[in-house]
PAZAPA-4460 file (N, C-alpha, C; in steps of 0.05 Angstrom, whole numbers, plus 32768, in hexadecimal, padded with zeros to 4 digits):
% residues 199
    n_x    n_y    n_z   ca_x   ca_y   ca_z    c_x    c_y    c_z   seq   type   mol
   88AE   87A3   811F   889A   8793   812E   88A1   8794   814C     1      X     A
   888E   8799   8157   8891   879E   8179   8886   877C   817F     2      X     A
   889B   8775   819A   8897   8754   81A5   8896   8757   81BE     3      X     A
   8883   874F   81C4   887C   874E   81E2   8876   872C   81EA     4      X     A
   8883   8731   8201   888E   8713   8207   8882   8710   8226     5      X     A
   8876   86F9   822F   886B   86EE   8240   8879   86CE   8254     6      X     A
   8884   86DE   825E   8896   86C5   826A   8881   86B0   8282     7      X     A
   8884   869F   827B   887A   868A   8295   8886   866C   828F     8      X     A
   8872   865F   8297   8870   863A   8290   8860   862D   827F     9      X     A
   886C   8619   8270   8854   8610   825F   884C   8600   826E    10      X     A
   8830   85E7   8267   881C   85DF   8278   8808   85E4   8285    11      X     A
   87EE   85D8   8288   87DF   85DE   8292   87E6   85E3   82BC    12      X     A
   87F9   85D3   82C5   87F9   85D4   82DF   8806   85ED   82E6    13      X     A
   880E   85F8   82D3   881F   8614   82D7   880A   862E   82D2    14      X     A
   87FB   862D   82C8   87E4   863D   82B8   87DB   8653   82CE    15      X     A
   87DB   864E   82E4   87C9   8658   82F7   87DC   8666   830E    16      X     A
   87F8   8662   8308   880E   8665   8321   8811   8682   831B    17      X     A
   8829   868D   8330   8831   86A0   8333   8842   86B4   8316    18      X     A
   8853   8696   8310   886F   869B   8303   885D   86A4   82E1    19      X     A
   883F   869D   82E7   8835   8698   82CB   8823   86B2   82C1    20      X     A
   8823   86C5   82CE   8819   86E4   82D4   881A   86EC   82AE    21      X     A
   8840   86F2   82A4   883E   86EF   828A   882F   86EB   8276    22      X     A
   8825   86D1   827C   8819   86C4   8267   87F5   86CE   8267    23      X     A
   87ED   86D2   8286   87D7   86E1   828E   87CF   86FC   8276    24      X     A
   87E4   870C   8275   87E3   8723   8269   87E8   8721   824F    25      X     A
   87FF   870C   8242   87F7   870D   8225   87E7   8704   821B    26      X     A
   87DD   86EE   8225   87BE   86E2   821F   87AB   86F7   821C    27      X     A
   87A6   8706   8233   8792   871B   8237   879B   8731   8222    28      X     A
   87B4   8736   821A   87B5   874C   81F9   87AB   8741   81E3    29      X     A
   87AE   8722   81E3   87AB   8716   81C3   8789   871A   81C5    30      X     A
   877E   870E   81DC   8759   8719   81D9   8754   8730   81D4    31      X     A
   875E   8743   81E8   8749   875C   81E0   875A   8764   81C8    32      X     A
   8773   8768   81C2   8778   876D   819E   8774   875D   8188    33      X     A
   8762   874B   8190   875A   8730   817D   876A   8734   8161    34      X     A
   877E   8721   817F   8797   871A   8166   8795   86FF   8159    35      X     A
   879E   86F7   8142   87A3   86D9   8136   87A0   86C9   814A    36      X     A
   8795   86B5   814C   879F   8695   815D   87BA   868F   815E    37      X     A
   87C8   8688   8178   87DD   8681   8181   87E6   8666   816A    38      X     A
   8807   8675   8162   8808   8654   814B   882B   8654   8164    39      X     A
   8836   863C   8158   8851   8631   815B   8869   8643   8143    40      X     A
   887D   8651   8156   888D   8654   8147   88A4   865D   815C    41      X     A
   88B8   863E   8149   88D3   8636   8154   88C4   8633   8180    42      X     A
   88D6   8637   818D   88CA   862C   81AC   88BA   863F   81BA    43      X     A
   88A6   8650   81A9   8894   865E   81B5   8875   8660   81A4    44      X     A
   886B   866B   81B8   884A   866E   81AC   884D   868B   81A2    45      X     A
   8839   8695   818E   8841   86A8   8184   8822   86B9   8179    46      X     A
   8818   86C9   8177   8803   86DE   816C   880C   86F3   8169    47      X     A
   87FE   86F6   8149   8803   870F   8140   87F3   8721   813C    48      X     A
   87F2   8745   813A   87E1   874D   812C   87EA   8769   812A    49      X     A
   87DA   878C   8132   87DF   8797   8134   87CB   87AC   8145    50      X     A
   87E3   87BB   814F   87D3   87CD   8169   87DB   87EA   815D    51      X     A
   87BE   87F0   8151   87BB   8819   814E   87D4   8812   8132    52      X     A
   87D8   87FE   8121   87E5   880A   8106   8801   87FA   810F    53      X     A
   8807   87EA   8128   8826   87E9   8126   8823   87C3   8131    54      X     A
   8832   87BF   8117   8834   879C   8121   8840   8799   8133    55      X     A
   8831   8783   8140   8842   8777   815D   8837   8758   815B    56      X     A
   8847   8750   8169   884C   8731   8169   8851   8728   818E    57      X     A
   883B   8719   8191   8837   8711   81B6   8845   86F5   81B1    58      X     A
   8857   86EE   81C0   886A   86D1   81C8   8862   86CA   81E7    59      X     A
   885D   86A9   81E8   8861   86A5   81FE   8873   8687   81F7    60      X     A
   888D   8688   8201   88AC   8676   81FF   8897   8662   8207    61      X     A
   88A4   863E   81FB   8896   862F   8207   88AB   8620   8217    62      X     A
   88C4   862D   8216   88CE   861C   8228   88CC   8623   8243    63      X     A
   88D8   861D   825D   88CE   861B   8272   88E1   863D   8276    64      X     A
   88D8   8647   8291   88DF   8664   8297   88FC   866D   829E    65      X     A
   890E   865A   829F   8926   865E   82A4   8938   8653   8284    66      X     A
   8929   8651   826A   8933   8651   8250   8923   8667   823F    67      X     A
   890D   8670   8249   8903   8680   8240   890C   8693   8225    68      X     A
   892C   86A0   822E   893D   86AB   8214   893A   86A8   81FA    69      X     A
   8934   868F   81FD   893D   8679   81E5   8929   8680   81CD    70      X     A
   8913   8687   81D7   88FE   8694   81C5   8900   86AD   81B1    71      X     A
   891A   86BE   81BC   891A   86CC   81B9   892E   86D4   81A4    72      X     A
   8941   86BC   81A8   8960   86C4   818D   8958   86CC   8177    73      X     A
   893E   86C0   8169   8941   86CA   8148   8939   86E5   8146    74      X     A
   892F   86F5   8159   8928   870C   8150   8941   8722   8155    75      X     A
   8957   871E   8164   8971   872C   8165   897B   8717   814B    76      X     A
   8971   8718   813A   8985   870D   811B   897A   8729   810E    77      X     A
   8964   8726   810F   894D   873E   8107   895A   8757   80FB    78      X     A
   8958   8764   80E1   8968   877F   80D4   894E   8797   80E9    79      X     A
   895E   87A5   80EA   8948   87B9   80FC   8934   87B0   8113    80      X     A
   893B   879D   8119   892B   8791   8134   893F   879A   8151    81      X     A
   8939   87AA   8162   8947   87B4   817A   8930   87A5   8191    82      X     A
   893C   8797   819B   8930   8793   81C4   8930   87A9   81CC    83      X     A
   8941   87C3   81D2   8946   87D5   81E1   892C   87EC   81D4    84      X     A
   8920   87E4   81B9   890B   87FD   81B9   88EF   87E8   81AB    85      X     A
   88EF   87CE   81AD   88DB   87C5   8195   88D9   87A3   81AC    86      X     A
   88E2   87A0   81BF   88D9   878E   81D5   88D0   8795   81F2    87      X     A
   88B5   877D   81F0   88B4   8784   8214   88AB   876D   821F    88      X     A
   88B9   8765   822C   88BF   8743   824C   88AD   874E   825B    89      X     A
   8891   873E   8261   887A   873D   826C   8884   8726   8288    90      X     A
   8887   8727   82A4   889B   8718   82B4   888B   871C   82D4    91      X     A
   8881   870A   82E1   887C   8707   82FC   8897   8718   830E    92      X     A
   888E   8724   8327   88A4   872F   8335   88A1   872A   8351    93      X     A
   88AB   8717   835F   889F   870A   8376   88AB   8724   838F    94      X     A
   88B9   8733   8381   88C2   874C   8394   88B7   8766   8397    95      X     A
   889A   8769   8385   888B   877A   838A   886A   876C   839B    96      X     A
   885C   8779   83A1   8846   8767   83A5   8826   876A   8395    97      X     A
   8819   8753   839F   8806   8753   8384   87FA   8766   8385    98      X     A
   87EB   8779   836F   87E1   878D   8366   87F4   87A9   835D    99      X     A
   880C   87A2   8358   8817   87B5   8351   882C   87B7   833A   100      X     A
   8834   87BF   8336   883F   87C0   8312   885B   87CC   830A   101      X     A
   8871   87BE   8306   8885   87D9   82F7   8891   87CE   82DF   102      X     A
   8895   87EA   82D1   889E   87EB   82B1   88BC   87F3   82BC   103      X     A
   88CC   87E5   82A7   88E5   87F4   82A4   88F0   87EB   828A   104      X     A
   88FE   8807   8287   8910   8803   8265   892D   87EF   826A   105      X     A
   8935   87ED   8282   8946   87D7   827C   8950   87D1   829D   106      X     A
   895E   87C0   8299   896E   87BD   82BA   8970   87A0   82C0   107      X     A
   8978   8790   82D0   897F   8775   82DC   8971   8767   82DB   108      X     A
   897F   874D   82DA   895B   8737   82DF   8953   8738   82FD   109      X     A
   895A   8744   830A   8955   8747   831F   8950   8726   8333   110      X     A
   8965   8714   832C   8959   86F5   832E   8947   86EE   8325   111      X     A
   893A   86F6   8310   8922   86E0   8304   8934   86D2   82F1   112      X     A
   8931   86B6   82F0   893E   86A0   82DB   8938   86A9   82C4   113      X     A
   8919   86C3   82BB   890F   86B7   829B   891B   86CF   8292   114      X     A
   8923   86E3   82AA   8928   86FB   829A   8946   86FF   8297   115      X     A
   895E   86E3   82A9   8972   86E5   82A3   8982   86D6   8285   116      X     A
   8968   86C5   827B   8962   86BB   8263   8960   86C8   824C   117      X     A
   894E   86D6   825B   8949   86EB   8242   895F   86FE   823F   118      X     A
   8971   870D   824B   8988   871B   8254   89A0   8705   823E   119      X     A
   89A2   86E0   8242   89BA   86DC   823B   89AC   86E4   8222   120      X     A
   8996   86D5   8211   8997   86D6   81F8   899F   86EB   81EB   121      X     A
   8990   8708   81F4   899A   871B   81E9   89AD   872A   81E8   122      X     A
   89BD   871E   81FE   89DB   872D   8207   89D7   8748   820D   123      X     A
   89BA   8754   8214   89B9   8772   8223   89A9   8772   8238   124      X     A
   89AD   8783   824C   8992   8787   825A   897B   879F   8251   125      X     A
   898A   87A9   8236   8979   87C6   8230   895D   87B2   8220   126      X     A
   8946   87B5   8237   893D   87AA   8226   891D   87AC   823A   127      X     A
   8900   87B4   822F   88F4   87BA   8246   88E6   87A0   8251   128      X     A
   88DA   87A7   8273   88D1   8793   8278   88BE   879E   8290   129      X     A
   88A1   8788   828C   888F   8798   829C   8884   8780   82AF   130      X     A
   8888   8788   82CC   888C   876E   82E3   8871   8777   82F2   131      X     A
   886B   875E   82EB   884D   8763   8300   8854   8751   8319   132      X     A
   8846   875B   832E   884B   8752   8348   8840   873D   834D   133      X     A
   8854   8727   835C   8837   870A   8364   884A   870F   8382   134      X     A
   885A   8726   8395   8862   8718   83AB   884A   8721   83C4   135      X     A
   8852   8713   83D2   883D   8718   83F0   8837   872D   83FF   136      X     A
   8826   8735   8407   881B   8747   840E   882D   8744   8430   137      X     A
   882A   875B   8437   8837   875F   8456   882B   8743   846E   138      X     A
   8813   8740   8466   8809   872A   8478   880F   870C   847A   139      X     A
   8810   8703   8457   881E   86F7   844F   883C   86EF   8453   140      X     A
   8849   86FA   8449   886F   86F7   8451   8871   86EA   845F   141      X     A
   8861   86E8   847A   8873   86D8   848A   8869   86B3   8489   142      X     A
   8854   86B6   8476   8855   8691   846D   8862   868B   845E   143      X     A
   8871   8691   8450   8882   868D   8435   889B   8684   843F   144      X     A
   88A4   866F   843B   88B7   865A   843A   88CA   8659   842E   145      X     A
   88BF   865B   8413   88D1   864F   83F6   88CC   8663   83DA   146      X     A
   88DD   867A   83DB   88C9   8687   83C7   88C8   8679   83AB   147      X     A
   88DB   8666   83A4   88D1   8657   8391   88C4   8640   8388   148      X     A
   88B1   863A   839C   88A1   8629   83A0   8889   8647   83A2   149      X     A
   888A   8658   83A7   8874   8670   83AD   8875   8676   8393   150      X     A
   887B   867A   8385   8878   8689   836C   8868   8674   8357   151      X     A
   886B   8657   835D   8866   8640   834E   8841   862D   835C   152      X     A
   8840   8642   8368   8827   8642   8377   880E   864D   8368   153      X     A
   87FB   8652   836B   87EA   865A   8364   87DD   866F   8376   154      X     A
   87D0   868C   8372   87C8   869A   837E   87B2   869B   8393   155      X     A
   87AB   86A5   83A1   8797   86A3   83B5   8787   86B5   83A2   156      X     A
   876B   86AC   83A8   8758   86B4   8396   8751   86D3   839C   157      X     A
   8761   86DE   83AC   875B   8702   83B4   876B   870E   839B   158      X     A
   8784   8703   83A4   87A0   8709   8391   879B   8704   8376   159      X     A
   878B   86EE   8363   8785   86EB   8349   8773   8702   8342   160      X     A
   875D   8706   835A   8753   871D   834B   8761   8737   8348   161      X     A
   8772   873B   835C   8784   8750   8356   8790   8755   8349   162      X     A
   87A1   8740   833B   87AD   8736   8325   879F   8747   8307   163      X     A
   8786   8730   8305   876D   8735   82F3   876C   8757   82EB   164      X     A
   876F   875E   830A   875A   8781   830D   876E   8795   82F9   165      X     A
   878F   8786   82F2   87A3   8799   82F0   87A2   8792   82CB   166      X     A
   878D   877D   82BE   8798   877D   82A2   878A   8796   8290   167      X     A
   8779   879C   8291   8775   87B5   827E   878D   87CF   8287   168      X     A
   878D   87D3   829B   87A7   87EA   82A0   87BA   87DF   8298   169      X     A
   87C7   87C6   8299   87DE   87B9   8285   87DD   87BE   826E   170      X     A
   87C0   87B8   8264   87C0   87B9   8246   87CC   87D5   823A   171      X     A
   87C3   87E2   8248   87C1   8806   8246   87DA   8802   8248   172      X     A
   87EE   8805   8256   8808   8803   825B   8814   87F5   823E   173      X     A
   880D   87DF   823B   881A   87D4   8224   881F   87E4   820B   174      X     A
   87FE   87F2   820A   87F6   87EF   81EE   880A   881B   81ED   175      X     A
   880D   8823   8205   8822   883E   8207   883C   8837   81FC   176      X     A
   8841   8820   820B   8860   8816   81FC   8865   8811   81E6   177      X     A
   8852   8801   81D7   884D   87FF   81B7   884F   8817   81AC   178      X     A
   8844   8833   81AC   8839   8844   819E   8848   8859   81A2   179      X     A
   885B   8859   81BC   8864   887C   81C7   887D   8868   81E1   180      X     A
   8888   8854   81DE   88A7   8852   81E5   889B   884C   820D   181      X     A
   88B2   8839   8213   88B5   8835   822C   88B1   8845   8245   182      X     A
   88C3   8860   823B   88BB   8878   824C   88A2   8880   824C   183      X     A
   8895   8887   823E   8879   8893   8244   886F   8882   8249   184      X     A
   8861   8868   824A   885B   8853   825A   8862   8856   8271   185      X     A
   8884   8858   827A   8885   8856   829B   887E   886F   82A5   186      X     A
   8878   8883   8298   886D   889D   82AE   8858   889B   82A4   187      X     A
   8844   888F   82A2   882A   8892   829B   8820   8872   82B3   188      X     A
   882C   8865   82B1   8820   884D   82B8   8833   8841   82D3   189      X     A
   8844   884B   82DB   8859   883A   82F6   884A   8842   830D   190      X     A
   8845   8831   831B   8835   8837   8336   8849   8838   8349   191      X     A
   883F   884D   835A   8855   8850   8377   887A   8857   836D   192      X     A
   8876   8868   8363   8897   8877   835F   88A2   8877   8370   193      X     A
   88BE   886F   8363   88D4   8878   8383   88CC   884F   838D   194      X     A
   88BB   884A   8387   88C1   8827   8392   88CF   8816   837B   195      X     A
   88E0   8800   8382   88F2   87F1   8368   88F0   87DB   8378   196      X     A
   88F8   87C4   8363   88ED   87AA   8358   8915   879E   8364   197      X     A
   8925   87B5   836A   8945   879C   836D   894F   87A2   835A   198      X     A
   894A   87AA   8341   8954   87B2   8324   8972   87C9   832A   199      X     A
***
């Protein structure tokens, strides 16, 4: 079973922010693969179904983004369940900027709290993860204060649509990783080569 995981915040006041991009895109797989209704299991939300013949299972942790992990222990109990070829951490990246996208098969949390969570639970970093951009555009940067108060913000309505414009090419991306592995995803789908996320 392939798990694709959607890190953000629970709550409605979080719904709309930066940090909550994740949850943007798993939401947007469970519709257009009209998957099951979201049920409760153990501290996450959970839909199931299957994409082209291969079950997958969408999580979004309900604890807050710096426990995030926690969602994730029972499936490293799992007989034949691998992170490193059968998971993928869906994760805001306030160090790329919005409209742009990168996959990778493994590497650092690069300072995000949810993905160093996700890192203790599993005790690896082999494990993929695909960071969509919420940071500022060149014009921007120089109002930004507090990037963690920026990330816990909500988008300027240019940037949401930008956001928006990138979920069917996500999907596409996702649904490569499901069917034909991390790698062919990242050369099919990484925008701007030769640019990195800090990883």
């Amino acid at each position: 079973m392939k798990v694709i995981v959607g890190l953000g915040n629970p709550g409605r006041e979080y719904a709309a922010t930066r940090h909550n991009v994740g949850w943007w895109l798993i939401d947007h797989l469970a519709d257009v693969w009209h998957f099951d209704g979201w049920k409760k299991d153990g501290e996450a939300h959970v839909a199931n179904g299957t994409v082209g013949g291969v079950k997958v299972r969408l999580v979004k942790p309900q604890t807050f983004m710096n426990l995030s992990g926690q969602a994730l222990r029972s499936y490293t109990r799992r007989p034949f369940w691998s992170a490193a070829k059968d998971l993928l951490v869906v994760v805001d990246e306030v160090q790329i900027p919005v409209g742009r996208t990168r996959l990778r098969a493994r590497g650092s949390a690069g300072g995000h709290n949810g993905l160093k969570s996700v890192e203790h639970s599993l005790g690896t970093r082999e494990y993929a993860r695909l960071r969509i951009g919420v940071g500022p555009n060149e014009e921007r940067k120089g109002i930004i204060k507090d990037l963690a108060d920026f990330v816990l913000a909500p988008f300027a309505r240019d940037e949401r649509e930008e956001v928006l414009a990138l979920l069917p090419s996500l999907t596409a991306a996702v649904e490569t990783w499901v069917h034909d592995g991390v790698e062919k995803a990242m050369n099919l789908y990484n925008r701007a080569p030769g640019e990195d996320s800090g990883e």
